[in-house]
Structures are given as structure tokens and as C-alpha cells.
C-alpha positions in Angstrom: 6.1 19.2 -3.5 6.7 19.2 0.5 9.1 19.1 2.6 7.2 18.1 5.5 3.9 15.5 5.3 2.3 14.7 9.0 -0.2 11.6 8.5 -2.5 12.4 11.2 -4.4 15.5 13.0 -4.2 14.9 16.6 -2.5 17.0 19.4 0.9 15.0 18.7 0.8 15.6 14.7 0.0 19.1 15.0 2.4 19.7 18.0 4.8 18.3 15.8 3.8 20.5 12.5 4.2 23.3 14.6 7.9 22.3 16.3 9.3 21.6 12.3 7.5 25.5 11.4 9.6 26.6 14.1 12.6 24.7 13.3 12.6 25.3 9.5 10.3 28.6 9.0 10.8 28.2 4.9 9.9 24.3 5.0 6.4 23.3 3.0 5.1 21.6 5.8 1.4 19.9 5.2 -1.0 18.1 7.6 -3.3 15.7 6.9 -6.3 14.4 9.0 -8.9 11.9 7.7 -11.9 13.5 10.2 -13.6 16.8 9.6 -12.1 18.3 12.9 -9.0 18.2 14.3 -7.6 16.3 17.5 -10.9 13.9 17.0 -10.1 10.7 18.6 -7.6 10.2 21.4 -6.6 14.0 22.2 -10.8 14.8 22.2 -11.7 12.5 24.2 -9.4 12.1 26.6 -9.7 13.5 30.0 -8.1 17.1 30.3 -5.6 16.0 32.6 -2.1 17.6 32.7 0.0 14.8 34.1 2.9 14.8 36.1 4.6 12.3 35.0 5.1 10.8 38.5 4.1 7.3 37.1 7.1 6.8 34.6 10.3 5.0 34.5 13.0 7.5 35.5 15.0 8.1 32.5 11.9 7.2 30.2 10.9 9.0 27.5 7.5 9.2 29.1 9.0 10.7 32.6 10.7 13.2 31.1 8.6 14.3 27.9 5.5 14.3 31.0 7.7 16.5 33.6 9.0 19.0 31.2 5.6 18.7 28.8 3.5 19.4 32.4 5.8 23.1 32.5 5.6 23.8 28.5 1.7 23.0 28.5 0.7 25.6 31.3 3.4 28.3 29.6 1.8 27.5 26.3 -1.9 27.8 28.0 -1.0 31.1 30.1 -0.1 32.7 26.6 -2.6 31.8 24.4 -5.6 32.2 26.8 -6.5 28.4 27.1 -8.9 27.5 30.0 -6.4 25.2 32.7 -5.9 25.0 36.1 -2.9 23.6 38.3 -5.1 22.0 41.1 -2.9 19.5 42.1 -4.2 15.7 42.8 -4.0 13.2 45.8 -2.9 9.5 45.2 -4.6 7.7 48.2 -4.4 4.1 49.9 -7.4 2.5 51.1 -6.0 -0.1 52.9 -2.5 -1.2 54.6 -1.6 -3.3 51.6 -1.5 -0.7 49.4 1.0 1.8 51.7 4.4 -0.2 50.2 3.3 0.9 46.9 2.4 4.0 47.5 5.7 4.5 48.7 7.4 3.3 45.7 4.9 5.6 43.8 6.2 9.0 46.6 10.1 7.9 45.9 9.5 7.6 41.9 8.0 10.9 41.8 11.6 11.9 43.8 13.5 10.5 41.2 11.6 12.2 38.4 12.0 15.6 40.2 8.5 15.9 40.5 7.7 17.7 43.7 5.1 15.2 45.7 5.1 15.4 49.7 3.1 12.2 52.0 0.4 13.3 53.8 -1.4 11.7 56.4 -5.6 10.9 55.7 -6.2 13.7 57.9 -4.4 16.0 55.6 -6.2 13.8 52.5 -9.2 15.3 53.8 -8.2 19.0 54.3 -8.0 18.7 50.6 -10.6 16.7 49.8 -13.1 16.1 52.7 -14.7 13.0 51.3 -12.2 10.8 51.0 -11.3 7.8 53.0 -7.7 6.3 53.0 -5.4 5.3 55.4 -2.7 7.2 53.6 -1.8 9.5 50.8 0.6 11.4 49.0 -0.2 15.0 47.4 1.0 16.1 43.7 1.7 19.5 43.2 1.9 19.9 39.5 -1.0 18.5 38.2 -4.0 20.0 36.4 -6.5 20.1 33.8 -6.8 21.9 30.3 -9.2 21.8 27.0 -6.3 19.7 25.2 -9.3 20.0 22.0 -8.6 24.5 22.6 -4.7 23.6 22.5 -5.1 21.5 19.3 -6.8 24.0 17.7 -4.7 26.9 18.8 -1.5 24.6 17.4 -3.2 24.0 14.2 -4.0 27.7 13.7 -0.1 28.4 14.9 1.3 25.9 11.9 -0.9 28.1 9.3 0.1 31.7 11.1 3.8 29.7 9.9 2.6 29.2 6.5 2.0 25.4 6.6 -0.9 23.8 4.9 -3.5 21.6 6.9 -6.5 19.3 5.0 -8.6 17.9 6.6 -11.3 14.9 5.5 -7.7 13.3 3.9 -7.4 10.1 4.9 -3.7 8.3 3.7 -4.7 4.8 2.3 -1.0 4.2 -0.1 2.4 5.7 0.5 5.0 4.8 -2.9 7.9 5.8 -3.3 9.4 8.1 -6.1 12.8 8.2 -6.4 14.0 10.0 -3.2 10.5 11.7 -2.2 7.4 9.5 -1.8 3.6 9.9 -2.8 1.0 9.8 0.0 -1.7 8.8 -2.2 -5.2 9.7 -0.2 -8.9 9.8 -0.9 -8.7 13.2 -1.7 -5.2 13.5 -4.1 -2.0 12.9 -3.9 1.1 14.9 -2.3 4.5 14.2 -2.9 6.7 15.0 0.0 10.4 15.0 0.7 9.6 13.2 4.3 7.2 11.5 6.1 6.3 11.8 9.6 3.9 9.0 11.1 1.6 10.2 14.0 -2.0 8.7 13.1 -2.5 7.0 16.6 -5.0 4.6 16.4 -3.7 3.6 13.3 -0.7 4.7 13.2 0.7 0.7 12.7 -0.9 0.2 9.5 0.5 3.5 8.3 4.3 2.1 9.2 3.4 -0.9 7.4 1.9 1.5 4.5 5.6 3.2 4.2 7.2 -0.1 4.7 8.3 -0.3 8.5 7.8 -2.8 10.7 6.9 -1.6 14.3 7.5 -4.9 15.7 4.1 -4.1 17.7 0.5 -3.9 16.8 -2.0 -1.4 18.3 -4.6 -2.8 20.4 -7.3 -0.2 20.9 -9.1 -0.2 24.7 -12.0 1.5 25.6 -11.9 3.5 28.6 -16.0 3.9 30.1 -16.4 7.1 32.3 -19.7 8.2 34.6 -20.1 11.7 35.7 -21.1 13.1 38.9 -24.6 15.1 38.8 -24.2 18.8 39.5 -25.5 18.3 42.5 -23.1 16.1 43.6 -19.9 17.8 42.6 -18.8 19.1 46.0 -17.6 15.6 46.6 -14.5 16.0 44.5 -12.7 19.2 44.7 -9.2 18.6 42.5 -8.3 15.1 41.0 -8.4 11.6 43.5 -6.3 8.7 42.1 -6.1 5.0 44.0 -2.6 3.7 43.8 -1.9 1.7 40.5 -1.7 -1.4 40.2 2.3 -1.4 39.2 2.2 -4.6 36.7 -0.7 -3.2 34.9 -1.0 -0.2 32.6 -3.5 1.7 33.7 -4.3 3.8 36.9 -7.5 2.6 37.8 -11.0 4.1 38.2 -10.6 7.7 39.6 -12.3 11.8 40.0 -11.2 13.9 37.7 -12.2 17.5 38.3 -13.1 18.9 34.5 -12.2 22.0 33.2 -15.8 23.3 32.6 -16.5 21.9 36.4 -18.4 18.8 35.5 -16.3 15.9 37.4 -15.7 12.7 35.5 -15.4 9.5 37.4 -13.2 6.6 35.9 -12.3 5.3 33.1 -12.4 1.1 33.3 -10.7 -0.4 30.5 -11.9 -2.5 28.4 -10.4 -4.3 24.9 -12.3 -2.2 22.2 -13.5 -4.6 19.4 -12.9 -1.2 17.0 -10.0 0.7 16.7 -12.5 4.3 17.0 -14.7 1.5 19.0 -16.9 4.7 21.6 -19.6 2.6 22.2 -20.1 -1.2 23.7 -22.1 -2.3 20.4 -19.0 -0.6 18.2 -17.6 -3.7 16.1 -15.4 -3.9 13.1 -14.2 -7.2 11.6 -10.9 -7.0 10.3 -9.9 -5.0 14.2 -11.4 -7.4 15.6 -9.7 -10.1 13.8 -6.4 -8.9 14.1 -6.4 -8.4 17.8 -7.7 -12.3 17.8 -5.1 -13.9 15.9 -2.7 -11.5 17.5 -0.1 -14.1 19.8 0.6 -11.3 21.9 -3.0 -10.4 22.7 -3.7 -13.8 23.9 -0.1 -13.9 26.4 -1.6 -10.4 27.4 -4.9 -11.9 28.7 -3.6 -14.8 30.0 -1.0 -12.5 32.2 -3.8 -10.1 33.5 -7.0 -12.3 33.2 -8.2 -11.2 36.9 -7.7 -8.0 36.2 -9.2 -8.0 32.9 -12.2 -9.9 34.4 -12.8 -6.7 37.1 -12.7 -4.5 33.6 -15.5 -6.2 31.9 -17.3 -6.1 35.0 -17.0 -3.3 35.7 -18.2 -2.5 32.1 -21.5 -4.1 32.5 -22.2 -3.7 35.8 -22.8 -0.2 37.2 -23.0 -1.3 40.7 -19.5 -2.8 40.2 -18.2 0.1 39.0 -19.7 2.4 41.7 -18.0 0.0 44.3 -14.7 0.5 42.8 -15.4 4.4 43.3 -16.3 3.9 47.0 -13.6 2.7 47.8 -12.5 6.8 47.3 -15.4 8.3 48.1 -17.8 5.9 50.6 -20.4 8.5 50.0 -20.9 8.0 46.0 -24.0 6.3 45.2 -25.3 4.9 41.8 -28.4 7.8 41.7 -25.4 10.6 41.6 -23.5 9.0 38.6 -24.4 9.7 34.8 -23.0 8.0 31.8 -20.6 10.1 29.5 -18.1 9.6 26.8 -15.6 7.2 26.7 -12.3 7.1 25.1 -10.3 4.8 23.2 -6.1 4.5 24.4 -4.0 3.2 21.2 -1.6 1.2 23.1 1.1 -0.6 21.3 1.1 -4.7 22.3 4.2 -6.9 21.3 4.3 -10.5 19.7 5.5 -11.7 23.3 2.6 -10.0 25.2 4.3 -7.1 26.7 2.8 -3.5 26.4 5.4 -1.0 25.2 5.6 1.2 28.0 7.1 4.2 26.8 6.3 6.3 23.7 7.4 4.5 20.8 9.3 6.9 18.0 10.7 4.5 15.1 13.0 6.3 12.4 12.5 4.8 8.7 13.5 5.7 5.1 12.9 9.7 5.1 10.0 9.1 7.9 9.7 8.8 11.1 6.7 6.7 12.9 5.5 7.4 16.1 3.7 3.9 17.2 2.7 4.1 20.4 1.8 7.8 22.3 -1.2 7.2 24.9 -1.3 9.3 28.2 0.6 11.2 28.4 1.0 11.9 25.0 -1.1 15.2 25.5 0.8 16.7 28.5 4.0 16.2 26.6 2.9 16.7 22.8 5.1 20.1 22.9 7.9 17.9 24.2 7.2 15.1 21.8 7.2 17.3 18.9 10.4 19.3 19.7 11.8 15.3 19.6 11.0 14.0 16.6 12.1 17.7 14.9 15.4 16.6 16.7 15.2 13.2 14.8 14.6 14.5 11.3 17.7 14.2 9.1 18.7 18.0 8.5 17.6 18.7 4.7 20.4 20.1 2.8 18.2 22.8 1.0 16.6 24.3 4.3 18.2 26.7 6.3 16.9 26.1 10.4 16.3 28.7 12.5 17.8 28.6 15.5 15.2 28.3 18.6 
């Protein structure tokens, strides 16, 4: 018997094994990952990045779970010895359209108390000498980690606290019995006092598995990245970002500055027609078939069909891709860019074709679901866990320590 079951291995599970440890050091906590290693999907192959948290609705679970996460990730790195960086990033305009919203972008960083400061394209190019704009505005608290390092170091935290982690456990029937309920998997069963929900890509159909509706589905998009060749790498120095496209949910194609030094240039985005869906040729019918009888896929598309057009481009074409990246960087040309691995962003869609825009935490009977954390999920995971620990129902036999 547990006191504790986490469905799901990545940095926000484990983050959140090790917050309820912490909060409850006598609990039976137990994690469970269906993969052979942990953080595997979204938290592995994401890009490193410690946000800011300068793109988020002030008051947001997102702003604030990013601005405080961006603090407790480099004080978690500094004392475990985990490779990071705070190099700070530039946000650039390329043309006089995009000034207005770069402003908006400057006075939302303001509101989230996020230090940010305008600076003119001559001061763009002190810091990065490539670049052309005609305007830009320079983050302060951004950086870049091995989020796979910090997974690992959490995992191995939640065991220093006596909690139990399996891996190759995947959860395929969750039943009740009589207050607890059975997580019945492909490698036993485990009865457990409480559930907590945090399997990302699939982290719906687990809901639905302990009878909650999320009132949204998880539609899984690819995002496609090139690298720069080493001998091209001079060209970025920190992380360049366009401005955003405000009505659409994801930055656009940008340098990212890697831990190890490589530099990473994009991601697209592209609907995935697998939930784990890495490559173009990935397919599996019943995602596939869900997303395409999904009402709010299809308002979705129909909202953002130009933009979704520039995506697929974008995806089959190189040269399309590269022009998106000169627009930054005039000097990139197709010879200096590589293909690398792509990711896949779990991003909660609703019947009415609106992307939930926040991260989505949905209490149940003796659970808790968390159905929708994308960026910047792994920034804030310490923040994210330390939330849902708040949201569990104190149990009467546990005494919790006091943090």
C-alpha cells in the first residue's frame, strides 16, 4: 500500500515525488514510468532553456510558476553541480511592424517583474554581432541547463527520501477499492491511497482512466530543429528569439545556445500524427484518429490556417526554414545547418478550439491530474510540484514536516 502513486517519469512527476518526500518524509511515495529511463519524452527532448517567464499572462500560473521556477532551477543547479548557464537572450524586431509588439512583450515582462531593459540594434549587436533588427529588448534571466541531469538528480533525491521509482511500468487501468484505488500496469498492480496524474503526452487518457474529464484533449505537435555546424557557432553567442506572434502559441523559429555548446536553431511546429510522433514518417492510428474527429482540432486549423501552412512548410522545405532564420541572422546559409532531434509539446486543445494557455492542474476523487504542462513546464517543475503538494488533501495518518 501507498500513500503516494505518480503516473508518469518526467521532470514534472519526479519534481513532484520529490516536493510530497519533502512535505510528508514518512509517506510511501512510488513513481511509475512506462520507458526504461527517466524524463524520456518531453523533459529530454526539449531544448535546455531556463525561461523567464516573460511571455505569460500576469497573474498566470505559467508567469509565476516560470519567474519563481527560473530562481529555484539555478539554486537547485548551483547545489547539485548541474551544468547551466544564465546567458541572458535578446528578443529582436526585424521590421517596423513588429516594434508595437515588441513593446507589449518589454511592458509584460514589467508586469511579471522580470528584469528586461530595450535596446537599440546597435546594442543587439554588442551582444550578438550577427544579428539584424531594427529593435530589441534584452532578458536578463534567462539560461540553459541539462533538464535530463536535473531529472535524474530529482529521481535519485526521491529514493535518498525513501520513495520507490519503477520504471518499464506503464498504467493501462486505474479501479477503485473502497477508499484507495489499484493502478493496474503491465508489470503489477499497486494500491495507493492517492493518485497524482503527470504522464504528459498522455496524461488525458490517464484522467479518463481514473474517471475525470479534462474537458480538453492533448494534441501532440512536433517541433523540427537544425543545428549550426561547429564551425559556424560563432554566429550565435547566448539565445536570439523573433517576437511572437501573440494569437499563436508558439515563439517561432529561433538560436538557442546549448549547454554542451552545440547551437540549435528552431523548432517549427508541426501537428504530430503520434502522440511520441519524433520523426516525419511516425504514424499511429487511433492518435491520429482522435485528433481528426476532434471538433476542436478542426476550429483550431481553421483559426491559424496561414500560419499552420508556414509550419508544414517550413517542415518540408529546408530553404523555407533557413529563410525564416535569416531573417535573424542574414548570414545563415543552408550548408551550415544539420538536422537534429525534434520534440514533441503535449498541448491541451478544447472542444471550442482554444489552446489552454496555462498549466492545467485538475483535482479528482483522491487524485490530482495535471493535463496540460508544455514550456515552461521544466523551468518551473520545482514550482509546479511544490503546487500540486499544496493541492493534496492533508492525509489524516501523515504527520508533514514543515518546509
Amino acid at each position: 500500500m501507498y500513500d503516494f502513486a505518480i503516473i508518469g517519469g518526467g521532470i514534472v512527476g519526479l519534481s513532484t515525488g520529490m516536493a510530497l518526500g519533502k512535505r510528508y518524509p514518512n509517506a510511501r511515495i512510488l513513481v511509475l514510468e512506462k520507458e526504461s529511463k527517466w524524463a524520456f519524452h518531453q523533459t529530454g527532448n526539449n531544448s535546455g532553456v531556463i525561461h523567464s517567464g516573460i511571455y505569460y499572462k500576469p497573474g498566470s500560473y505559467k508567469a509565476k510558476f516560470c519567474r519563481d521556477g527560473a530562481n529555484s532551477m539555478v539554486e537547485f543547479c548551483r547545489e547539485y553541480g548541474i551544468a547551466h548557464e544564465i546567458c541572458g537572450k535578446v528578443i529582436v524586431a526585424t521590421s517596423d511592424a513588429e516594434i508595437p509588439r515588441l513593446e507589449n512583450l518589454y511592458k509584460r515582462g514589467l508586469e511579471n517583474g522580470i528584469k528586461v531593459q530595450r535596446i537599440s540594434p546597435e546594442e543587439v549587436r554588442e551582444i550578438e554581432p550577427h544579428v539584424s533588427c531594427v529593435a530589441g529588448i534584452k532578458v536578463f534571466s534567462t539560461g540553459i541547463a541539462n533538464y535530463k541531469q536535473v531529472s535524474e538528480k530529482y529521481a535519485e533525491l526521491i529514493q535518498q527520501q525513501g520513495g520507490y521509482l519503477r520504471l518499464n511500468t506503464k498504467v493501462e487501468k486505474i479501479r477503485p477499492s473502497g477508499k484507495n484505488q489499484v493502478l493496474e500496469t503491465n508489470n503489477g498492480s499497486f494500491e495507493t491511497r492517492f493518485v497524482i496524474n503527470c504522464a504528459g503526452l498522455h496524461s488525458d487518457r490517464v484522467a479518463k482512466l481514473g474517471n475525470v474529464e479534462p474537458q480538453a484533449k492533448i494534441v501532440p505537435f512536433r517541433g523540427e530543429y537544425y543545428e549550426l555546424t561547429p564551425e559556424k557557432r560563432y554566429l550565435v553567442k547566448t539565445l536570439i528569439y523573433p517576437v511572437p506572434n501573440p494569437d499563436f502559441p508558439f515563439l517561432g523559429v529561433h538560436f538557442t545556445r546549448m549547454i554542451d555548446g552545440s547551437v540549435h536553431a528552431g523548432p517549427n511546429a508541426v501537428l504530430s500524427l503520434k502522440r511520441e510522433g519524433y520523426h516525419k514518417t511516425d504514424f499511429d492510428l487511433r492518435d491520429f484518429a482522435e485528433v481528426m474527429t476532434y471538433p476542436g482540432f478542426w476550429k483550431l486549423a481553421a483559426k491559424h490556417a496561414d500560419e499552420g501552412i508556414q509550419e508544414i512548410i517550413r517542415s518540408f522545405s529546408k530553404a523555407a526554414f533557413v529563410k525564416s532564420l535569416q531573417q535573424l541572422i542574414p548570414e545563415v546559409q543552408a550548408q551550415d545547418l544539420v538536422p537534429t532531434h525534434a520534440g514533441v509539446r503535449a498541448q491541451a486543445l478544447m472542444n471550442d478550439g482554444k489552446l489552454v494557455d496555462d498549466f492545467l492542474i485538475i483535482p479528482g476523487q483522491n487524485s490530482i491530474h495535471v493535463c496540460n504542462a508544455p514550456s515552461p513546464a521544466a523551468t518551473s517543475s520545482l514550482e509546479i510540484g511544490k503546487a500540486i503538494v499544496a493541492q493534496v488533501p492533508e492525509p489524516s495518518h501523515l504527520a508533514a514536516s514543515v518546509i
